[in-house]
LOROKE-870941 format. One record per residue (C-alpha): residue in one letter; z, x, y. Coordinates in steps of 0.2 Angstrom, whole numbers, padded with zeros to 4 digits, always signed. Layout:
residues N
aZXY;...
END
This chain:
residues 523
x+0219-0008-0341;x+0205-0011-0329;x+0206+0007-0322;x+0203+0014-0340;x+0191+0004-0346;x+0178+0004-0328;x+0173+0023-0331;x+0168+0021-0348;x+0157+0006-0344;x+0151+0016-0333;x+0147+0031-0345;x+0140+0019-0356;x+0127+0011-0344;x+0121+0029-0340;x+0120+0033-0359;x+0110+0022-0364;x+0093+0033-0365;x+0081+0020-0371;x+0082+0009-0354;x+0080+0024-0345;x+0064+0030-0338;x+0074+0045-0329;x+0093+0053-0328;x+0096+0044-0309;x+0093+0056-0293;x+0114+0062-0289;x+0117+0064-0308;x+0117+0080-0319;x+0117+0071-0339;x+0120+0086-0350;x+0119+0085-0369;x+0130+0097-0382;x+0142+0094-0394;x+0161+0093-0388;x+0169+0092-0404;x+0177+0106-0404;x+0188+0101-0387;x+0206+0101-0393;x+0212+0100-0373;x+0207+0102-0356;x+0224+0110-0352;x+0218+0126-0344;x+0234+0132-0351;x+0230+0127-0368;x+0210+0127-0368;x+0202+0140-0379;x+0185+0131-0386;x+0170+0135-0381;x+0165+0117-0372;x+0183+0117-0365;x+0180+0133-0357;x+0164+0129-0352;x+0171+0114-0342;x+0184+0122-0333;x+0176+0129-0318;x+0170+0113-0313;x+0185+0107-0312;x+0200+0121-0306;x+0197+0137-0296;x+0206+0154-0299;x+0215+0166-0290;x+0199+0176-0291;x+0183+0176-0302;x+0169+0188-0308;x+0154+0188-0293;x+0141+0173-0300;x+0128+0188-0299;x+0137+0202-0301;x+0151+0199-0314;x+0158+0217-0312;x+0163+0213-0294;x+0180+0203-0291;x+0177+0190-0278;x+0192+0179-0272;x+0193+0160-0276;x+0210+0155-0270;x+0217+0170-0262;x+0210+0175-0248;x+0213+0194-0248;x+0227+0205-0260;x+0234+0222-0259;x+0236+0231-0275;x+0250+0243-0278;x+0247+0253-0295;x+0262+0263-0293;x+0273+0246-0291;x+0261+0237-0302;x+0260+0223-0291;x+0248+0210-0282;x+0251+0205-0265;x+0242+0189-0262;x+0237+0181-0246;x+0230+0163-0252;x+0216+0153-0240;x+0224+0140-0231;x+0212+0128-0229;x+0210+0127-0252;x+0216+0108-0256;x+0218+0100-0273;x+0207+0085-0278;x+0222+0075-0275;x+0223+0079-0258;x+0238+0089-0259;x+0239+0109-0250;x+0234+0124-0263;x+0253+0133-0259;x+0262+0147-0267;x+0271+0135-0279;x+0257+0130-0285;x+0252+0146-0291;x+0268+0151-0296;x+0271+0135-0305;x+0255+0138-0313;x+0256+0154-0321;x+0273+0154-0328;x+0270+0138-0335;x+0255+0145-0343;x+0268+0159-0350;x+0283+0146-0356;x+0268+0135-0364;x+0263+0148-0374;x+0248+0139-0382;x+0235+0150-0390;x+0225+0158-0374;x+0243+0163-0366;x+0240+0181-0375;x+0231+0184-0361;x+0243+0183-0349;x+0255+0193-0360;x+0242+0208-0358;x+0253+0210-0341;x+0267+0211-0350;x+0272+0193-0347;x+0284+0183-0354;x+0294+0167-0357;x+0312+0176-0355;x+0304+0187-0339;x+0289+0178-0331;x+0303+0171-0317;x+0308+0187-0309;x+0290+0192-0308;x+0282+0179-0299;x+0289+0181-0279;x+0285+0167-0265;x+0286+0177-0249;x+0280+0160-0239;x+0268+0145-0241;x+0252+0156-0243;x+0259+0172-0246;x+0267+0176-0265;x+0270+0194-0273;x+0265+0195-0295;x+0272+0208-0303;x+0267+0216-0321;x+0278+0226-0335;x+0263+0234-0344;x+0252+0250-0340;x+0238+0240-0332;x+0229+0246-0320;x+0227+0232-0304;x+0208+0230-0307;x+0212+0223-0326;x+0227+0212-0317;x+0214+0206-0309;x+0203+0202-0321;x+0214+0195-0332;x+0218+0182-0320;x+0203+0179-0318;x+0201+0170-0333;x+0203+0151-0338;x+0221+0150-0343;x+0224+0158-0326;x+0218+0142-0316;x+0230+0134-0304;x+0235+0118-0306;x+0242+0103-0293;x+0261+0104-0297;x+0265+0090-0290;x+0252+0080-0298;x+0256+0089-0315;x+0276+0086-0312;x+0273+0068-0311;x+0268+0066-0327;x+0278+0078-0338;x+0286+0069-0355;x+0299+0077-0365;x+0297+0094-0356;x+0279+0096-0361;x+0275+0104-0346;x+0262+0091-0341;x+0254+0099-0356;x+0251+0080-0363;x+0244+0072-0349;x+0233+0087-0344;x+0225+0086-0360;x+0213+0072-0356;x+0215+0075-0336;x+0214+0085-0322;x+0223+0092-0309;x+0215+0105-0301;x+0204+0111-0286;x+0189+0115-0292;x+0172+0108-0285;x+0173+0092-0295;x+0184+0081-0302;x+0186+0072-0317;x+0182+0054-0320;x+0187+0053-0338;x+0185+0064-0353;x+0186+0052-0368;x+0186+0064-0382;x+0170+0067-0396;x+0162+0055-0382;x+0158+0063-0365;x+0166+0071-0350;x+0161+0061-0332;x+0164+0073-0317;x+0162+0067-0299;x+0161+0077-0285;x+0177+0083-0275;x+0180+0075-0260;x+0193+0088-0255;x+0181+0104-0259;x+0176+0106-0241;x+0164+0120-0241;x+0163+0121-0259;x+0156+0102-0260;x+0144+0101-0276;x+0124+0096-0271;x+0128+0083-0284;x+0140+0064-0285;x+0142+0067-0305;x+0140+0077-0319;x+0139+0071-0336;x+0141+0080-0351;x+0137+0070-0367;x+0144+0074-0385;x+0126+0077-0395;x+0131+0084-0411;x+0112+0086-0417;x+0103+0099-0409;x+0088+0091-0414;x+0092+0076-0406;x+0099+0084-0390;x+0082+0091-0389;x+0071+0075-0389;x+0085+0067-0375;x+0079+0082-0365;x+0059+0081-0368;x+0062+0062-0366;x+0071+0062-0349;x+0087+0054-0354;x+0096+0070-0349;x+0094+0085-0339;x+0100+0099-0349;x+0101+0102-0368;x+0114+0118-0374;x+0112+0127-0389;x+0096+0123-0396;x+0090+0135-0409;x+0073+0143-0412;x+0065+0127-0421;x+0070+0114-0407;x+0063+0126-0391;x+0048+0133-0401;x+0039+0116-0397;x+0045+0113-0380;x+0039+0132-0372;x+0022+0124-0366;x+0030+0106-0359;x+0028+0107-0341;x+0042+0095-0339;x+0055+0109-0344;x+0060+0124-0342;x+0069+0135-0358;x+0082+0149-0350;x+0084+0162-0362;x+0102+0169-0353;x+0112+0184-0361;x+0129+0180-0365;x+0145+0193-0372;x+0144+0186-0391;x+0139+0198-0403;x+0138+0198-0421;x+0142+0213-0433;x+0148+0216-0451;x+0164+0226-0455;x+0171+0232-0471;x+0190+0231-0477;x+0195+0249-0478;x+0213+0244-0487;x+0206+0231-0501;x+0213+0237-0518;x+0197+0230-0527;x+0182+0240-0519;x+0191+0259-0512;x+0171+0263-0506;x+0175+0252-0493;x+0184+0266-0486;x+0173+0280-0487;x+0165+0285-0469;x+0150+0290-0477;x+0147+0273-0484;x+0149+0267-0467;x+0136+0278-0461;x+0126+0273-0474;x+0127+0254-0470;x+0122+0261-0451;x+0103+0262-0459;x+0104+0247-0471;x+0104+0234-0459;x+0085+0228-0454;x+0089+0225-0436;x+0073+0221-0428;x+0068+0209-0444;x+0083+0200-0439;x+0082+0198-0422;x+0062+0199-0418;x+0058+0189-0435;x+0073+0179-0442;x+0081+0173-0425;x+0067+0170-0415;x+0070+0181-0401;x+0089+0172-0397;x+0099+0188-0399;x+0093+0208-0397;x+0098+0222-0406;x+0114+0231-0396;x+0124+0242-0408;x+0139+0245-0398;x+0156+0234-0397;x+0153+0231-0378;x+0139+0218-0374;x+0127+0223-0361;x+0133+0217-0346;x+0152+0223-0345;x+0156+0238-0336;x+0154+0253-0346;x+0141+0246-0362;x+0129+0257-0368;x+0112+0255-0369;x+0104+0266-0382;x+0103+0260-0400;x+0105+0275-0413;x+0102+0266-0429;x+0086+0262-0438;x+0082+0252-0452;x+0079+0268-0466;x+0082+0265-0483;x+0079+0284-0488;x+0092+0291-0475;x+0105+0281-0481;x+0100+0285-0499;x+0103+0303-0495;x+0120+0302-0484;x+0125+0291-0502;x+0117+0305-0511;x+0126+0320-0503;x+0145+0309-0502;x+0142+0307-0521;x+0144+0289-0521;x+0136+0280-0533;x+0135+0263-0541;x+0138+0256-0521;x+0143+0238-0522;x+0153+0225-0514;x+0155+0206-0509;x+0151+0198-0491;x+0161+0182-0485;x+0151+0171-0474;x+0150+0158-0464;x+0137+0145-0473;x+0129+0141-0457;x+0115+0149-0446;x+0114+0162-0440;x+0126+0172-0451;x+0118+0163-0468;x+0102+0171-0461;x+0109+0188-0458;x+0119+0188-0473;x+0102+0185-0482;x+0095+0198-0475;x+0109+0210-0476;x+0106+0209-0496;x+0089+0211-0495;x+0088+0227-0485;x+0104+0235-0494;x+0096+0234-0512;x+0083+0245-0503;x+0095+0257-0503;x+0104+0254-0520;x+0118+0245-0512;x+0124+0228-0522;x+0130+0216-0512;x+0137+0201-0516;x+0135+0183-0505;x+0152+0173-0506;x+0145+0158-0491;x+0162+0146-0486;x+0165+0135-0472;x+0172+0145-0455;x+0187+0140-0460;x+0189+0148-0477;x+0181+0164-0472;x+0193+0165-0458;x+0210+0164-0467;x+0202+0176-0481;x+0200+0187-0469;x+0216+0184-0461;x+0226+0185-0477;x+0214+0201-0478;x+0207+0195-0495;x+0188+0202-0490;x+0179+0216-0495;x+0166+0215-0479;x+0163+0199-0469;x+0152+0197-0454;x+0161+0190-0439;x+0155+0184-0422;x+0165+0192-0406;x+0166+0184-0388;x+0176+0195-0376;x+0192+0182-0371;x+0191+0189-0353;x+0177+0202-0346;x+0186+0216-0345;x+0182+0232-0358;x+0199+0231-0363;x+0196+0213-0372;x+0185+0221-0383;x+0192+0239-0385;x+0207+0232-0388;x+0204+0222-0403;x+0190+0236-0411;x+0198+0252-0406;x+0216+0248-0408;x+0228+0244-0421;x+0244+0233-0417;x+0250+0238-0433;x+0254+0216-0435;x+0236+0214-0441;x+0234+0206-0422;x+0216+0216-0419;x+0199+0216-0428;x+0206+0235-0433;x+0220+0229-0441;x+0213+0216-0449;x+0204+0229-0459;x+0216+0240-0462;x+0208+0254-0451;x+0221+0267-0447;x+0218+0274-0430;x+0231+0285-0420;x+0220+0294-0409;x+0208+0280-0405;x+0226+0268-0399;x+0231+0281-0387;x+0213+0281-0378;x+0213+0262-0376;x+0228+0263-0370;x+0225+0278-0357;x+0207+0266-0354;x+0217+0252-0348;x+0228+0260-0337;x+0214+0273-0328;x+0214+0266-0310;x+0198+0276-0304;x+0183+0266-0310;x+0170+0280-0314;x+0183+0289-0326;x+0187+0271-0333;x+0169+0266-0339;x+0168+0286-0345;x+0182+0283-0357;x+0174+0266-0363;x+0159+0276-0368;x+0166+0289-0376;x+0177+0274-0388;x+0160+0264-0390;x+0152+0285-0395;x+0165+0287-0409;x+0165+0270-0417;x+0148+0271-0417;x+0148+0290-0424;x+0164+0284-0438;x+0172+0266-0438;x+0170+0252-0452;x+0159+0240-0439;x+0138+0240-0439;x+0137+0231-0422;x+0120+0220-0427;x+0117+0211-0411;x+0119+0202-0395;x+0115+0184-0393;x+0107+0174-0378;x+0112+0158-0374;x+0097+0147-0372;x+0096+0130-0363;x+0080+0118-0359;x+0080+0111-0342;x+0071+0096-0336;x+0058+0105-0322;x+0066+0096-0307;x+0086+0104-0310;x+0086+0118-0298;x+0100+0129-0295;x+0109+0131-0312;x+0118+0144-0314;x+0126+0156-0329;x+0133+0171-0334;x+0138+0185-0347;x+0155+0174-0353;x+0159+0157-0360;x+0168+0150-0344;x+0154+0159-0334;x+0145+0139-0332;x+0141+0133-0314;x+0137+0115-0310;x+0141+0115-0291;x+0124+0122-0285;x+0113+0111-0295;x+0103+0097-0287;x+0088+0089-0292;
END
């Protein structure tokens, strides 16, 4: 009982801001909100906060260069061989790599930790089953050759380079099996135990994570090299973002997440702080369901052009969101292999008046689902502004996330704007779910009804291209034609933007959510 009950004193004491002149000298205090943790099961993580946590905590086979993401570097493996022909890994691992526990990184470990990833098959396993894995296969896949030497196999047509990036990616962390063994219940994996523990190699390990409350990392004995400049991380659960701010201008913590326009307006001139504006892969964009019975406009590629000049997208950005996203009109984000750069579409009431004109369409109407929050609120606002410019009616129906998700699940929309984050960085992630139809409703295209023959056969020849340069050619041509004829009007790219007390140095972040990096920081 003693055990449990010491760390959260310990968190406690360190919380309570109003005794505290400063956060103490070896400790990072971060303030979020962490309510939207279900588990810190890599194999069953799939929140933002979760995800973000991770790295801290486990390391990889590989993972995407810290400053150049569309390089693989290697984490636990110390060198591979690809076969493309064989589609195969050969993977040497370091020998030196070392759990927090103390025990040996070996080739069970990874082998016990992918395919229990697979047989879990929690919500973030689809990745894994990108390779073509799966419960009733993943065993005569996954080859040991010796203690640090083990051989992965792959069913699908995948080129190596996107093997590798998908297991690069959080449910691809390997786990102490021995540790994770020890506390297996009813033939839960470990899954429950891992849940609110950890069991992995990464720079820190954790304390305690008591759930809606806080996470309390410390720093790995075991890391070697890889010892973070810091004894503790702790991550607070703030909710409010306005009262994670005034922790951070206050002192109590080091870093705030996720503060919006209003809560860093006041804080740019404070020499005390420092606010990172840092580009992530979330993007927001409106699509239309071609197959609704209710509104066949929603149909009509014309109409879709149309929308194209409808959408006021530097009034949005520049003047409505304060600078926190940018205008990018294509489904890759900047900063993944193959994204373009240029943005076509202007705000121009007239031109979309005449392509309405010339199509014949008249009466142009129909209904937005949205998320009653900022931003998409704000941009749902301003969508209805700007399309009346152009003699387009268009309806607000505002719901909870929730609601507006199963409507346009059960495909019950007539247009919805949605918010995308790529679930590993590879093209393919986003490709896949814009420029494909799985035909079981499985992708943003089928979601929408958006018949696509041509388009799945050039995703599916992107993802097996092995040569690079031809790979990132066939991403731009997709990213062309949905941008020439698709039922998406790609809006923006966000920024993720952070306030840091002046004296944290070394923080690093990049493109995608599990892109978050404690280990360099020191104060």
């Amino acid at each position: 009982m003693k055990k449990n009950v010491l760390p959260l004193l310990i968190c406690a004491a360190l919380f309570a801001g109003a005794a505290m002149a400063a956060t103490p000298p070896s400790t990072l205090i971060v303030a979020q909100s962490l309510d939207d943790i279900v588990s810190l099961d890599p194999a069953e993580s799939n929140e933002l906060s979760s995800i973000q946590t991770l790295p801290s905590l486990y390391q990889r086979l590989v993972q995407a260069d810290r400053n150049d993401p569309a390089r693989t570097q290697p984490m636990l493996a110390a060198s591979w061989q690809e076969n493309a022909a064989d589609k195969s890994l050969r993977i040497a691992l370091r020998p030196d790599a070392v759990f927090a526990s103390g025990n040996k990184v070996t080739s069970d470990d990874v082998i016990f930790s992918l395919s229990r990833a697979v047989k879990l098959n929690k919500s973030p396993a689809f990745i894994l089953n990108i390779l073509g894995w799966q419960s009733d296969n993943i065993d005569g896949l996954l080859a040991r050759v010796d203690d640090h030497t083990l051989q992965l196999r792959w069913t699908s047509d995948i080129s190596p380079a996107v093997a590798l990036n998908l297991l690069s990616t959080p449910i691809a962390s390997i786990v102490d099996s021995r540790t994770v063994l020890a506390h297996v219940s009813d033939k839960d994996y470990g899954n429950g135990w891992l849940r609110t523990h950890a069991a992995g190699s990464g720079p820190f390990s954790l304390r305690v994570y008591q759930p809606h409350e806080a996470i309390v990392l410390d720093a790995n004995d075991h890391a070697g090299a890889n010892r973070p400049r810091l004894k503790n991380v702790i991550i607070k659960n703030v909710p409010d973002a306005a009262s994670r701010r005034l922790l951070v201008q206050q002192g109590d913590a080091d870093i705030a997440r996720d503060l919006g326009p209003d809560q860093t307006a006041s804080l740019e001139n404070d020499s005390a702080l420092k606010v990172l504006s840092i580009p992530s892969a979330e993007q927001n964009y409106l699509v239309f369901n071609t197959q609704n019975p209710a509104n066949p406009l929603l149909k009509n590629p014309a109409f879709w052009q149309a929308a194209r000049y409808l959408v006021d997208y530097q009034g949005i950005t520049r003047d409505l969101l304060k600078g926190q996203y940018f205008v990018h009109q294509s489904f890759l984000p900047l900063g993944l292999p193959g994204a373009l750069t240029d943005n076509p579409f202007t705000f121009d009431p007239a031109k979309a008046k005449s392509i309405l004109q010339q199509a014949g369409i008249r009466d142009a109407h129909f209904t937005l689902d949205v998320e009653n929050k900022p931003p998409y609120i704000t941009l749902a606002q301003s969508l209805q502004a700007s399309f009346a410019q152009g003699g387009v009616k268009l309806e607000l129906l505002p719901a909870a996330g929730s609601q507006v998700y199963a409507r346009v699940r059960a495909r019950q929309h007539q247009a919805a704007i949605r918010l995308w984050i790529p679930d590993y960085f590879d093209a393919h992630s986003n490709a896949s779910a814009f420029a494909y139809n799985d035909g079981k409703g499985g992708t943003v295209a089928g979601l929408n009804g958006w018949q696509i023959p041509a388009l799945n056969k050039q995703t599916l020849a992107a993802v097996a291209q092995t040569d690079p340069v031809k790979r990132r050619a066939m991403y731009a041509d997709l990213q062309r034609e949905l941008q020439r004829s698709s039922p998406y009007v790609f809006i923006d790219q966000g920024k993720a933007v952070l306030v840091l007390r002046a004296n944290v140095k070394g923080y690093q972040q990049g493109l995608n959510a599990d892109m978050v990096y404690y280990d360099k920081v020191s104060k």
